[in-house]
C-alpha positions in Angstrom: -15.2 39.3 33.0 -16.9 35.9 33.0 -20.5 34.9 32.3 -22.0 32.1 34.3 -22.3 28.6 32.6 -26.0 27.8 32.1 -28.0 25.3 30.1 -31.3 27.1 28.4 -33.5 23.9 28.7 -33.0 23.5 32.9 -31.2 19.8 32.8 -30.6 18.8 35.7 -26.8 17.8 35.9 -26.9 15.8 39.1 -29.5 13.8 38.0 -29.4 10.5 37.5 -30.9 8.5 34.8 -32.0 4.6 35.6 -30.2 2.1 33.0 -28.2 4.1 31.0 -24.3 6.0 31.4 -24.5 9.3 30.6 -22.4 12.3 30.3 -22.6 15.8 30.0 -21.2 18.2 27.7 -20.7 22.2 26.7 -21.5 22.7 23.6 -19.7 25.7 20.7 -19.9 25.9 17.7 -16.9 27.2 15.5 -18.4 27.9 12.0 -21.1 26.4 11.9 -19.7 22.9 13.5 -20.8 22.1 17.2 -18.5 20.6 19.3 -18.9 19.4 22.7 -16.3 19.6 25.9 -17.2 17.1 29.1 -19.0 19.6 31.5 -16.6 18.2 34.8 -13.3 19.8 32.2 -14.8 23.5 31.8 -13.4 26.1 34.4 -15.2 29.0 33.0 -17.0 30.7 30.0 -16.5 34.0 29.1 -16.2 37.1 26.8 -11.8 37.8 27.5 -12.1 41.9 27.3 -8.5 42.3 26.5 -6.1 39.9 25.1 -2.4 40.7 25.6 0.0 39.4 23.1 2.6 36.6 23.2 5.7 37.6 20.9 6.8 34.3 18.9 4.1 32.6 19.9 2.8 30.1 17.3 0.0 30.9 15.0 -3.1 29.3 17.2 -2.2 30.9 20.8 -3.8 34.2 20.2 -2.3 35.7 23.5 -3.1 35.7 27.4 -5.8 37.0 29.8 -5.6 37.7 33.6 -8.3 35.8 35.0 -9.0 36.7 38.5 -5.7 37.0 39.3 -4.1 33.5 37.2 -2.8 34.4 33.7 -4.9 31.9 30.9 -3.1 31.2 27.9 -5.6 31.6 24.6 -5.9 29.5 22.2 -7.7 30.3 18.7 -9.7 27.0 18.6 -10.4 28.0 14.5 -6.8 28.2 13.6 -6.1 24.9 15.7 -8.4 23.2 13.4 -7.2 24.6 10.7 -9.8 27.4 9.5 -8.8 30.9 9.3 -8.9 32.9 12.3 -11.9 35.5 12.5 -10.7 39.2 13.8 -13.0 40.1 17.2 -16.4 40.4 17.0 -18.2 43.4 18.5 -19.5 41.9 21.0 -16.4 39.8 21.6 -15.0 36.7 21.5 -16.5 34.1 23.4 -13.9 31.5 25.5 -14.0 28.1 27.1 -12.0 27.9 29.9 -10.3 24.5 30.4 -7.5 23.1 33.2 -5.0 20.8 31.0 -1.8 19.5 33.3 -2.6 22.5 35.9 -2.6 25.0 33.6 -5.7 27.2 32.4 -6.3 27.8 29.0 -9.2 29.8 27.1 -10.1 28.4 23.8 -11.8 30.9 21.8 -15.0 29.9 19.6 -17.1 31.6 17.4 -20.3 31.0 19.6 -21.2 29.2 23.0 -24.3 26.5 23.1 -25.9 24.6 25.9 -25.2 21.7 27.9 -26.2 18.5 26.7 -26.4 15.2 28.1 -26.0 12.0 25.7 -26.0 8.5 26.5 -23.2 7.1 26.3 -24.8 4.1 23.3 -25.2 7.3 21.4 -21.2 7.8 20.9 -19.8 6.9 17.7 -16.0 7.0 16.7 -14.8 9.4 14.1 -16.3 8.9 11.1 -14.1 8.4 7.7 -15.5 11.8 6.3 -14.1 13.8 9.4 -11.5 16.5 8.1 -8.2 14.6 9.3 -7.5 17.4 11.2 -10.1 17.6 13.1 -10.2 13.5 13.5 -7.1 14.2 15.5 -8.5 16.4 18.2 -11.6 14.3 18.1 -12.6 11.1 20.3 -15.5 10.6 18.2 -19.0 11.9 17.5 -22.7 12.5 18.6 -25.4 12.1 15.7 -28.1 14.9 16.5 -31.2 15.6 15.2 -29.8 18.4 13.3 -26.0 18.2 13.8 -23.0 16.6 14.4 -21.4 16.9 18.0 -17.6 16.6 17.5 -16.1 15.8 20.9 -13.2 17.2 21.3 -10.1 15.4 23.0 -8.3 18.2 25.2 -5.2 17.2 25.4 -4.6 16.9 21.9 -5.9 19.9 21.1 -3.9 21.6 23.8 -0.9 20.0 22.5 0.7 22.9 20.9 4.2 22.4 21.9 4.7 18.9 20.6 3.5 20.1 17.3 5.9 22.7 16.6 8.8 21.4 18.5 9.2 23.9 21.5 
């Protein structure tokens, strides 16, 4: 049910590097935005084979897995943000599996990236051109070559109840 978390450039995560903080991060991209979890929060990635629904449930919990044996609640990390959700891919859905207040939770994305490690003098705050949304499920930013990492703040984004008063 789940495939094993793996970088494709062999980083070692243990190591240490002399004179600078550093932190690691999973990397997904929902269109075609990265965003980045802290390594030490992911559980689990994985393709969910069947997700059961969740009468009454608000719009961004897409339903529940059984995952070995613990039922994950899913949440449609595109709607959360504010996009339209995307029906299933062929292939699947691909899920982030996070613990938030001892509870697991699968955030489906459109696609999974590698693990990166940035120094921590490489973290910016949210800039002022950040969909407000999105600024408030973010801690801030990574300036890539290429891209923008938008670090994600968990609890926020797992914050479903406060936002629609359950």
């Amino acid at each position: 049910m789940s495939d094993a978390l793996a970088t494709t450039d062999n980083h070692d995560l243990t190591a240490t590097h002399p004179g600078e903080d550093r932190q690691d991060f999973v990397t997904f991209f929902v269109d075609d935005q990265m965003f980045g979890i802290p390594v030490l929060h992911v559980q689990d990635i994985l393709t969910p084979d069947k997700i059961a629904s969740i009468p009454l449930a608000p719009a961004e919990v897409r339903g529940s897995i059984n995952l070995r044996g613990r039922i994950v609640t899913v949440i449609d990390v595109r709607v959360r943000l504010g996009l339209k959700s995307r029906e299933s891919k062929p292939r699947g859905n691909m899920g982030v599996t996070v613990e938030q207040d001892h509870e697991l939770y699968t955030l489906l994305v459109d696609r999974i990236g590698d693990v990166v490690s940035m120094s921590d003098n490489q973290f910016e705050k949210n800039p002022g051109t950040l969909a407000p949304t999105w600024r408030e499920f973010s801690e801030g930013v990574y300036r890539l070559e290429e891209n923008l990492m938008v670090i994600l703040d968990i609890e926020r984004l797992l914050n479903i109840r406060k936002d629609h008063h359950l």
